[in-house]
C-alpha positions, 0 to 999 in steps of 0.5 A: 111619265107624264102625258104632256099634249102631243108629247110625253115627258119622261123623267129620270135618275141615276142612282150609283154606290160609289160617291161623285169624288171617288168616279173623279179619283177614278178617271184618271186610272180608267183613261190611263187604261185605255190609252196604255192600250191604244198606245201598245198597239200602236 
C-alpha cells in the first residue's frame, strides 16, 4: 500500500497451483455441474 495524496493505492496478486490451461479445461466440467443441476430442478 502506497499513500497516494488523498488515496492509497493498494496493489495485488493472485497466486494459484494449477496453470491458466488447465482452469480453461476445467470450465467447461464446472459449467456443465451447475447447469445439470439448474436443469433437475426444473
Amino acid at each position: 500500500m502506497k499513500p497516494e495524496g488523498d488515496a492509497t493505492r493498494v496493489e495485488w496478486s493472485m497466486h494459484d497451483p494449477a496453470p491458466f490451461v488447465t482452469k480453461l479445461m476445467q470450465a467447461p466440467s464446472i459449467m456443465d455441474r451447475m447447469v445439470g443441476k439448474i436443469s433437475k430442478t426444473a
